[in-house]
C-alpha positions in Angstrom: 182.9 102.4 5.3 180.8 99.8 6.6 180.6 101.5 10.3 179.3 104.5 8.6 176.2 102.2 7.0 175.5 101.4 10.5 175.6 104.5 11.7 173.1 106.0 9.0 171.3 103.0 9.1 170.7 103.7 12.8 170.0 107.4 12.6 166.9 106.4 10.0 165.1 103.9 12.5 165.1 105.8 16.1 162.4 108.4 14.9 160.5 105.8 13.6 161.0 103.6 16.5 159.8 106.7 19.2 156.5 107.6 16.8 155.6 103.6 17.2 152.7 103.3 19.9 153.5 100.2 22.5 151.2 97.6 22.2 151.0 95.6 25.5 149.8 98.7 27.6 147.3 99.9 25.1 145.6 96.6 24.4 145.3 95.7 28.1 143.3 99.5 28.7 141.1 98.5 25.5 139.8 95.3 27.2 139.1 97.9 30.5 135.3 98.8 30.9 134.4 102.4 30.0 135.9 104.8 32.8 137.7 102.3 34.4 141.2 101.8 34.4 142.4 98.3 34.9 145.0 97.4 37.3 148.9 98.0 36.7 150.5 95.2 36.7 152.4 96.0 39.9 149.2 95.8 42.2 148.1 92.5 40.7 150.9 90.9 41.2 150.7 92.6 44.7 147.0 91.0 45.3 148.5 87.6 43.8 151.4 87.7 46.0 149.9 88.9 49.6 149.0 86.2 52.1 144.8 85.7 52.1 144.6 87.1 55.7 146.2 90.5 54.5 143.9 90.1 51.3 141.3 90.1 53.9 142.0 93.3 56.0 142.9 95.1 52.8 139.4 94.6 51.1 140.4 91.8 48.7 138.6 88.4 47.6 139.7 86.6 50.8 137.5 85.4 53.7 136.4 87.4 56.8 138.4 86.6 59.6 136.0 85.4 62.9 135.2 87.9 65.8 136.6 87.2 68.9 133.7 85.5 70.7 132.2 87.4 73.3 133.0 86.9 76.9 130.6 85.3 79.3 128.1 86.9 81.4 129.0 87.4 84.8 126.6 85.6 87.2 124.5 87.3 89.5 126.3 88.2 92.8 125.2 85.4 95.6 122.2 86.1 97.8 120.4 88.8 94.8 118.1 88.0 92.6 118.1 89.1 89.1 114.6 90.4 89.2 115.1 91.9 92.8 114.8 95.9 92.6 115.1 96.2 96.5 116.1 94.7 99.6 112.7 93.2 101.4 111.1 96.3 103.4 112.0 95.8 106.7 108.6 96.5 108.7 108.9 97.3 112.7 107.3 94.5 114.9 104.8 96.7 116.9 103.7 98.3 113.4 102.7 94.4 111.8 101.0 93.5 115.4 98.8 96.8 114.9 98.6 95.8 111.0 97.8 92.4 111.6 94.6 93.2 114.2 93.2 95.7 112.3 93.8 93.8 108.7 91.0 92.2 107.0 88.0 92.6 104.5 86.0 95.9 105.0 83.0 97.3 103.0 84.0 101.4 102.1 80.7 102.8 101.2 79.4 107.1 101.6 77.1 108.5 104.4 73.8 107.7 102.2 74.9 104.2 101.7 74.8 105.0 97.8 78.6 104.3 97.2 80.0 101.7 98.3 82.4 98.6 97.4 84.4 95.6 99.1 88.0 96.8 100.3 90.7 94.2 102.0 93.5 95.5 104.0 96.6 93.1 104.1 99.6 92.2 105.9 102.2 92.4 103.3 104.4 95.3 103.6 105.2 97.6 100.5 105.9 101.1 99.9 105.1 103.3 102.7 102.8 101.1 104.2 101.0 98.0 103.7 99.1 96.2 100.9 95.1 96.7 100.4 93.5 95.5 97.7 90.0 96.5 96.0 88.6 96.5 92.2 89.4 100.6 90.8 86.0 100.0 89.0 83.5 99.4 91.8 85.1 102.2 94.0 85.0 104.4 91.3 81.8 106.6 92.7 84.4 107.3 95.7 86.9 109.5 94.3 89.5 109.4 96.8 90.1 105.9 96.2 91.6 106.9 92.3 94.9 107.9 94.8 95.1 105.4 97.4 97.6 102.7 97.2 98.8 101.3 100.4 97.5 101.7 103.9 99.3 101.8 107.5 97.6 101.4 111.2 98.0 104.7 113.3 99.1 104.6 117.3 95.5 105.4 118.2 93.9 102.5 116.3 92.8 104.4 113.3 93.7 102.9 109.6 95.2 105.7 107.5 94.5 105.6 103.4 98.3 106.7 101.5 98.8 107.7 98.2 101.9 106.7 96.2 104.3 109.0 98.0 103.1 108.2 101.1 101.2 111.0 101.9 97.3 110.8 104.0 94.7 110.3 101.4 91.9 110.1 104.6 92.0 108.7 108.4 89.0 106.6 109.5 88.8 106.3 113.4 87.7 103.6 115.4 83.8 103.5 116.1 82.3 100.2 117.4 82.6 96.7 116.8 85.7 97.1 114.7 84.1 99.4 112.4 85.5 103.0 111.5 84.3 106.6 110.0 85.7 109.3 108.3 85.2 113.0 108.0 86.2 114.6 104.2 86.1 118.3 104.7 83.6 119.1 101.5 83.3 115.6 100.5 80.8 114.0 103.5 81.5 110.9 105.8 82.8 107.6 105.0 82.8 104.4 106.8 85.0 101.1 106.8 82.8 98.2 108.2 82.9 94.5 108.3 81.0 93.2 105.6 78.3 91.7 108.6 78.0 94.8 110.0 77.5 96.9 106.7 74.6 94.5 106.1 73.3 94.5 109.1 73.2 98.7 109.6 70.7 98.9 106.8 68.0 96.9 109.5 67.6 100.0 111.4 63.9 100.4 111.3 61.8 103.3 112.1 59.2 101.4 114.6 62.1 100.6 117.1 63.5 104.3 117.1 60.3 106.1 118.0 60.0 107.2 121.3 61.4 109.2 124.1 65.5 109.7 124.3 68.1 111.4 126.2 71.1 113.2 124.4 74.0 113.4 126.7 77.9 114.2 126.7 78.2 111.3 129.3 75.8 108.0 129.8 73.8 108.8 132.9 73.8 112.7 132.7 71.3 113.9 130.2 71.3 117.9 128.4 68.4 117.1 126.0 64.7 115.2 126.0 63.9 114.2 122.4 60.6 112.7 121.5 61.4 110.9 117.6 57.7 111.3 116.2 56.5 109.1 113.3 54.9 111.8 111.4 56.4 111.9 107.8 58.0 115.7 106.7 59.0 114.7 103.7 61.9 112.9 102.0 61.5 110.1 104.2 62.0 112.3 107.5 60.1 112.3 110.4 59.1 115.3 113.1 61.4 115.5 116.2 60.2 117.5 119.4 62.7 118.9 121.5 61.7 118.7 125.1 62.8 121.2 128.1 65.0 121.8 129.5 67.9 121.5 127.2 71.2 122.5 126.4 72.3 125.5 124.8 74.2 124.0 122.1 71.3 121.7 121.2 68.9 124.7 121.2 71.4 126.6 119.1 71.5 123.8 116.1 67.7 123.4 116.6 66.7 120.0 115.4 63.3 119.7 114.0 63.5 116.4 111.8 65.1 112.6 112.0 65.3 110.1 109.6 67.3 106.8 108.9 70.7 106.5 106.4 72.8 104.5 105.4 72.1 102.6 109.2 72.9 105.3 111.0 69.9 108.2 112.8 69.8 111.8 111.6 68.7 114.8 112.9 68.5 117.7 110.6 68.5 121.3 111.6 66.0 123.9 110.8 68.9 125.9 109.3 69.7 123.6 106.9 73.2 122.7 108.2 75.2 119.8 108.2 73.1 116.8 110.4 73.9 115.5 113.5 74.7 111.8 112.3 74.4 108.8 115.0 75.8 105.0 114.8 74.7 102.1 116.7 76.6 101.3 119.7 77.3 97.8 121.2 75.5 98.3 124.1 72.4 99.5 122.3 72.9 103.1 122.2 73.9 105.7 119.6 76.7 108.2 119.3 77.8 110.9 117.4 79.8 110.3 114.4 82.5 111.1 113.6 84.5 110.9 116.7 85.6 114.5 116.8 84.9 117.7 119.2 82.6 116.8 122.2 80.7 113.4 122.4 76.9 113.2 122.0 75.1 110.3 122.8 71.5 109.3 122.1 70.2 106.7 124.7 66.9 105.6 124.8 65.1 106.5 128.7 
């Protein structure tokens, strides 16, 4: 009798028992903020459990672990410098003895004198060539000079202007007294002269060219009698008389005019051409510049 009270007894309570919501769980969630589930109680005690360092890796509360510090720089190899880009230009010997003769401090100035400015050729090799040095704002009226960058001596004693790839920018030839000249097709003629001799080409006066002179292709055999009048034709020429006989080719540019520039005698032509342009000579004399084609010389009977 009594094991069938317990069994009734027991048959009441289970539905009750399944409808009745447990506790722990849902208090736990309450205490949650909105939209986020707390943790279950497996992963916490997962988290408490787990040594700090996998805490660590894992994202958890524990401390960064330090980087492995980096390894040391490897000293530059011996003989190099860090800054060094190149080896040092290797320069042949006979190319520096030419360099070093012809080096020094020039004045660059134009046919008329007009443009001009200070220009210093050194010793110390660089890029194709050798250093120079002059201020970009003074040579400015010279245009060529925007390109140059380095400089080299040439086998026949002429000093060669380079760009930056090496390439001729313009070749002035030896004159007199350690001076040189250039020809610019369409630009005019250039010289390179010692700062002395620059000053002293402008003392070319007109008294001391007047007179009677020869042109010849040789000293001593003369094609030409020239008389250099002082009579004004304007533009600060002067009347030239060509004597007889003379040379075809001197008949053929006809010169009918002479004046004084940049140190150096002109004659002009009756055409209008290019002039025949003279330069002092050591000995006195004058002689066609530049140094190209036949020689003419103007020496004074």
């Amino acid at each position: 009798m009594r094991r069938l009270r317990l069994v009734c007894a027991v048959a009441l309570i289970a539905p009750v028992l399944a409808q009745t919501p447990v506790l722990a769980p849902t208090s736990a969630r309450a205490q949650a903020p909105d939209g986020a589930a707390g943790p279950a109680p497996s992963e916490a005690l997962s988290d408490r459990q787990a040594p700090p360092d996998q805490i660590a890796q894992a994202g958890g509360s524990g401390s960064t672990p330090p980087k492995p510090a980096a390894r040391p720089a490897k000293p530059p190899a011996a003989g190099k410098s860090e800054g060094a880009k190149s080896e040092t230009t290797k320069v042949d010997p006979a190319l520096r003895a030419q360099a070093e003769q012809a080096a020094g401090a020039f004045v660059l100035s134009s046919a008329d004198d007009q443009r001009k400015c200070a220009l210093t050729l050194r010793t110390e090799p660089v890029a194709n060539g050798f250093a120079l040095a002059f201020d970009a704002g003074a040579c400015a009226g010279i245009g060529f000079m925007q390109q140059v960058v380095a400089w080299t001596p040439d086998s026949s004693g002429a000093v060669r202007l380079l760009n930056a790839q090496g390439r001729l920018v313009v070749e002035f030839g030896q004159a007199t007294a350690g001076n040189y000249e250039a020809l610019r097709e369409g630009d005019g003629v250039y010289f390179l002269a010692s700062p002395a001799a620059s000053e002293d080409a402008t003392g070319v006066r007109v008294e001391e060219m007047l007179g009677d002179w020869d042109l010849a292709r040789v000293a001593g055999t003369p094609i030409c009698h020239v008389v250099l009048l002082e009579e004004a034709t304007g533009n600060g020429a002067h009347k030239l008389q060509l004597g007889t006989p003379c040379d075809s080719a001197i008949t053929q540019f006809g010169p009918v005019s002479w004046s004084i520039e940049g140190g150096n005698v002109l004659m002009a032509s009756s055409s209008g051409g290019p002039p025949l342009r003279f330069a002092r000579q050591e000995d006195g004399g004058w002689a066609k510049v530049p140094e190209r084609g036949r020689p003419l010389l103007l020496l004074r009977q």
